[in-house]
Structures are given as C-alpha cells and as structure tokens.
C-alpha positions in Angstrom: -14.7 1.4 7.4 -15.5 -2.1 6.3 -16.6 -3.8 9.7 -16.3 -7.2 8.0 -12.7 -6.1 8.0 -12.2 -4.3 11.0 -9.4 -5.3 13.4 -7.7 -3.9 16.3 -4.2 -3.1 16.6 -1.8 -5.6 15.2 -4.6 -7.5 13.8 -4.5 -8.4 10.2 -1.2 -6.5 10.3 0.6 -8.9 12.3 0.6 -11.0 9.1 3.1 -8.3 7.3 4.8 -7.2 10.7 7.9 -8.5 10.1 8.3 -7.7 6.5 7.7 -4.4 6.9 10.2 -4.1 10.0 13.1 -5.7 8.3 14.7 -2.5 9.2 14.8 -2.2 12.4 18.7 -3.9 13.9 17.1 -6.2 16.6 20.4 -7.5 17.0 22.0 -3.9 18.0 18.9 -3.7 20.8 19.1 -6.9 21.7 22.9 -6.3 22.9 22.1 -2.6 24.1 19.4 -4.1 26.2 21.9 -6.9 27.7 24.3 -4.0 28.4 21.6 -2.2 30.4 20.7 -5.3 32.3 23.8 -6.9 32.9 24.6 -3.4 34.5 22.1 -3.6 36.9 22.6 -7.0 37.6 20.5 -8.9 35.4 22.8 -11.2 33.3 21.0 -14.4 33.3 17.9 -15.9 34.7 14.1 -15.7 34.1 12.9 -12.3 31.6 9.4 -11.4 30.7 8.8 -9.7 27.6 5.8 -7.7 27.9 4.4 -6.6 24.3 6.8 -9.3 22.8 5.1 -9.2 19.0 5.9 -11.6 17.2 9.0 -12.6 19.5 12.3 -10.7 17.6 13.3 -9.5 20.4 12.2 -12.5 22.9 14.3 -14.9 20.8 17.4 -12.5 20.2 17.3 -12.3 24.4 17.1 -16.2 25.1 19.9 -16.2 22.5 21.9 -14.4 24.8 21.1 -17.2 27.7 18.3 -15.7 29.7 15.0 -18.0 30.3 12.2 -16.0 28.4 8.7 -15.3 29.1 6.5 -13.3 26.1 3.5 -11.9 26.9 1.2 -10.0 24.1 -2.7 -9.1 23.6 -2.7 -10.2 19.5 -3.5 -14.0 19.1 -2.6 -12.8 15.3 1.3 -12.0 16.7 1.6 -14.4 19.0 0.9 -17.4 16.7 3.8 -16.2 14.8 5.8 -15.7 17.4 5.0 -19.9 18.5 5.8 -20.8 14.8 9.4 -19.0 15.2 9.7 -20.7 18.3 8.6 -24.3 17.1 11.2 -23.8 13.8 14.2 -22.9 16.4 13.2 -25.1 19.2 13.8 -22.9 22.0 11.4 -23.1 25.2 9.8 -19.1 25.2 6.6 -19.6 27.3 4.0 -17.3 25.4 1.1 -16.2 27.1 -2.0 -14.1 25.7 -2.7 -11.7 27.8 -3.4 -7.9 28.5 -0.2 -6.5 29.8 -2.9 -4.3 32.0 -3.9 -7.4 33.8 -1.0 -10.4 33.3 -0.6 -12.7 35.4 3.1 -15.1 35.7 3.0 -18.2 37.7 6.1 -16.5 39.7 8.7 -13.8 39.6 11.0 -12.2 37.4 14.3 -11.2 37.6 13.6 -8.5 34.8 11.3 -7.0 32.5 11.9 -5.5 29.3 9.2 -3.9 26.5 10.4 -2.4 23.5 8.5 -0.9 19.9 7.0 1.4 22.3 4.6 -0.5 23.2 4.3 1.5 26.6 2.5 4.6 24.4 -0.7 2.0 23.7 -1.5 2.9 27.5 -3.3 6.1 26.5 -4.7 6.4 29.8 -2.2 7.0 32.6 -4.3 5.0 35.1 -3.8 2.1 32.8 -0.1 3.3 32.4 -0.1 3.1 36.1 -1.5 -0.5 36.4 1.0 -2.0 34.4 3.6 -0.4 36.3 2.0 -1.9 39.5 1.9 -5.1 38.3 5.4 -5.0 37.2 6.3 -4.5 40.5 4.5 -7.0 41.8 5.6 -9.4 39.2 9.6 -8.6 39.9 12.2 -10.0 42.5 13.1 -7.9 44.9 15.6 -5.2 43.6 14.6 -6.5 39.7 14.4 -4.5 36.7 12.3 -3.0 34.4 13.8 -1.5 31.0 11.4 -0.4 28.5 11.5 2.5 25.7 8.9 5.1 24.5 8.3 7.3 21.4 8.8 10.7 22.9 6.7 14.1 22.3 8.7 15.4 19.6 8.9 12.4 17.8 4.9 12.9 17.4 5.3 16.0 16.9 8.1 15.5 14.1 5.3 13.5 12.2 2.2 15.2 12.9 -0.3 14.8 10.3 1.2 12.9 7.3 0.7 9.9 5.1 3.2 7.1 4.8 2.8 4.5 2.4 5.2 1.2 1.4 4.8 -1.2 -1.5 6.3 -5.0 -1.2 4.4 -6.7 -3.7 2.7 -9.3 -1.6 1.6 -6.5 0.8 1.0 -2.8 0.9 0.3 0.0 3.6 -1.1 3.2 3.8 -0.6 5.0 7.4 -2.5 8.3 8.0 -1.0 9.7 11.0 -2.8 12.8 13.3 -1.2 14.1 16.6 -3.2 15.9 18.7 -0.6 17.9 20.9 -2.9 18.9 23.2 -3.6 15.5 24.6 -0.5 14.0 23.3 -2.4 11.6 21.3 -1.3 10.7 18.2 -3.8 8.3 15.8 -2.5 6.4 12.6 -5.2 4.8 10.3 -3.8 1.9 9.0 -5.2 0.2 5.5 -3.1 -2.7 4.8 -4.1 -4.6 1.5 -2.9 -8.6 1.2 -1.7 -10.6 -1.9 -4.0 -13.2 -1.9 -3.6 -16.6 -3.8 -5.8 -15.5 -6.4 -3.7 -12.6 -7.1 -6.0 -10.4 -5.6 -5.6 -8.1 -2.9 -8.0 -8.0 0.3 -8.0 -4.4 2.4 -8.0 -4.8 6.3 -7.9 -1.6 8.2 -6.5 -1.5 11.9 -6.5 2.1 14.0 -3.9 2.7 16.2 -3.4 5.0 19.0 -0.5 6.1 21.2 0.4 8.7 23.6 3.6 10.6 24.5 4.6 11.0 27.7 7.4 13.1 29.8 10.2 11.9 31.3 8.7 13.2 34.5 5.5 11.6 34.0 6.7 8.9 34.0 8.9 9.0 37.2 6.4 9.9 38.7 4.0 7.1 37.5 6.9 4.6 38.5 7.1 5.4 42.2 3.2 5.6 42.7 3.5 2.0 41.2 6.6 1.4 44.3 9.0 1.0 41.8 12.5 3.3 42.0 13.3 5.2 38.9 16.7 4.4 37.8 17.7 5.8 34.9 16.5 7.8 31.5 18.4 7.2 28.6 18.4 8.8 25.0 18.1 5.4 22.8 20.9 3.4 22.5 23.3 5.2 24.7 24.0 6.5 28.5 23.1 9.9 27.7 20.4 11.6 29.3 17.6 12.2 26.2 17.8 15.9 24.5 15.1 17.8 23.1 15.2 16.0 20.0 15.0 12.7 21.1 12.5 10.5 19.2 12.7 7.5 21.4 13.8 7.0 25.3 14.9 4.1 27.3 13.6 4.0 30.9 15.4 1.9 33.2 13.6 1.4 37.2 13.8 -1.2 40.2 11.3 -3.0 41.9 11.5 -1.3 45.3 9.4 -2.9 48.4 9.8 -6.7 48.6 12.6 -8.0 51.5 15.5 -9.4 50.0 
C-alpha cells in the first residue's frame, strides 16, 4: 500500500460517499426512524446523531422538526456534511469527535446511528463505552435507536470483490469475513478523476464486527441502559435468521425523572 496515500476509514472516500450511496432511500429511514421514536416518546426536541457521515440522515431528521446534534470521527465527512448544512441553512451543530469518547455540552432526548456504524467497535469494551456514554449523555427515560449489519449478512458476502464505475470515481472493495471472530475486512482502492483527467488511487481498510442480538443486550444493560426492542430493519418484527440488518431500540435507565 502506497503510505503517501493511505487513509483511514472514510478518508479519501468521504469525497465519493454520497455518489456511491445514491441508493440507499434515506427518506424511507428517516420516517421509519421518526415512527420508532415518536413511539417511545421522542417526537421533537434535541437528537444526536452519532456517526452522522456526511449528515443524510442528520438533515432528513431536523427536516422532520427535531433540534440536531452530528457527531463523526472523519474531518473528510464532516466538512461535507457543514457544506450541506451552509447551502440549506439549517442550525445542525457538528462536532469531530470519537463516538468512544464524545462529549455534548448537555443532554439528549434521543440518540440515533444508522450505516452500521455500531460494527466499527470491533472491540466490545469499546462497544461498551459508547453504550456508557450514551447513557450518560441521555434524559432520563431517553432513547437510543441504532442498526447493525448482522452475522449472516457477513457471512452472505464472505470473501468477494465488488467493484462500481461512475466516471469521475471508481471502487474496488475486497471483502474477507473471518467467522470465527466475526470480523469482516474490506480493502478499499478508490481511484479519483482529477482535473487533469487523470485518476489518483487512495486506499482506505475497513473493519467491522457482527454481533448477536444477545450481545448486545447484554452490552446495553452493563452500560445501565434498558433494552427495548430488536427489530428486523424497517419493520416491528423481531429479526429472522436471514436478517442482514437489525434495528435496536433501548432506554436510558438510572437518572431520576
């Protein structure tokens, strides 16, 4: 690998990010996260967004009339994410920070983080932490919704290539699940259309890891929170053996009211 053009995740990617997820109906999560809130309680008032990208999904919810926080680790996604938000004037706060040690100048009524970005804590102590601070971070009896790739949707891909085309950008993703440790790595080469015509190659590795349902519960209440709720994605049914992505819905559980 070229260090010169080394990156972490969602490095030189975040430049493409939204091109290459033009197909995914933030509007349809956007309302099926507003349904799970709203059932719990949560229909207006201050949201974090924790993982927020490039701020689809943080916009879409302060669309919908709740006062949004975004907080992300890539400067790369977050400066999008401040350009979308200059060009539609809306007032997001963004902050850069680790979601393993974030810090809000206050409490939440609810959290949300979608794009599994819950299965970059490959370590379930770090897992753990965020849950904590969550917690901490939440009014009393506030919620927490977030998703997660599931084990069978690593093991669906296992070890494969992926590749996509667009002209002014290009990927290559070499994917490799480990199913012993539930780790599954993607290699990411993404080439840039410069204004020369040429193209420049960055190359970002990823890493995620799939969890259980129970794990996670189980994660949740060491953290003081109160599981809720396990959804297959984008309904109220529980998740079946072929689920590829989960919804997890939990309350903060230990502040008075």
């Amino acid at each position: 690998m070229d260090n010169e053009n080394e990156s972490y995740a969602y490095g030189s990617f975040a430049w493409v990010y939204d091109m290459f997820m033009d197909n995914i109906p933030y509007e349809q999560w956007a309302k099926y996260l507003c349904e799970i809130l709203q059932e719990n309680g949560v229909s207006d008032g201050l949201l974090l967004d924790l993982g927020c990208g490039t701020g689809n999904m943080t916009q879409l919810l302060a669309k919908k009339g709740y006062d949004m926080i975004g907080v992300d680790s890539a400067p790369e996604m977050l400066q999008i994410a401040m350009e979308k938000k200059e060009a539609s004037g809306q007032d997001i706060l963004y902050l850069l920070q680790d979601m393993r040690e974030f810090e809000l100048y206050g409490t939440v009524r609810g959290v949300v983080s979608i794009c599994d970005s819950m299965n970059y804590m490959t370590d379930s102590k770090d897992l753990l932490q965020v849950f904590r601070l969550v917690n901490n971070y939440l009014d009393p009896g506030g919620v927490f919704v977030f998703d997660l790739n599931t084990v069978y949707k690593y093991q669906s891909l296992g070890d494969c290539v992926i590749a996509e085309n667009r002209g002014e950008a290009s990927f290559i993703w070499e994917n490799e699940y480990d199913p012993e440790k539930r780790l599954n790595f993607y290699q990411l080469s993404v080439f840039l259309r410069e204004e020369n015509g040429l193209y420049s190659k960055h190359e970002e590795l990823h890493c995620q890891r799939a969890y259980t349902v129970e794990e996670i519960v189980q994660l949740l209440e060491e953290a003081g929170m109160k599981f809720q709720a396990a959804y297959d994605a984008f309904t109220h049914c529980p998740p079946k053996e072929e689920s590829e992505r989960i919804y997890i819905v939990a309350r903060e559980s230990g502040k008075s009211r």
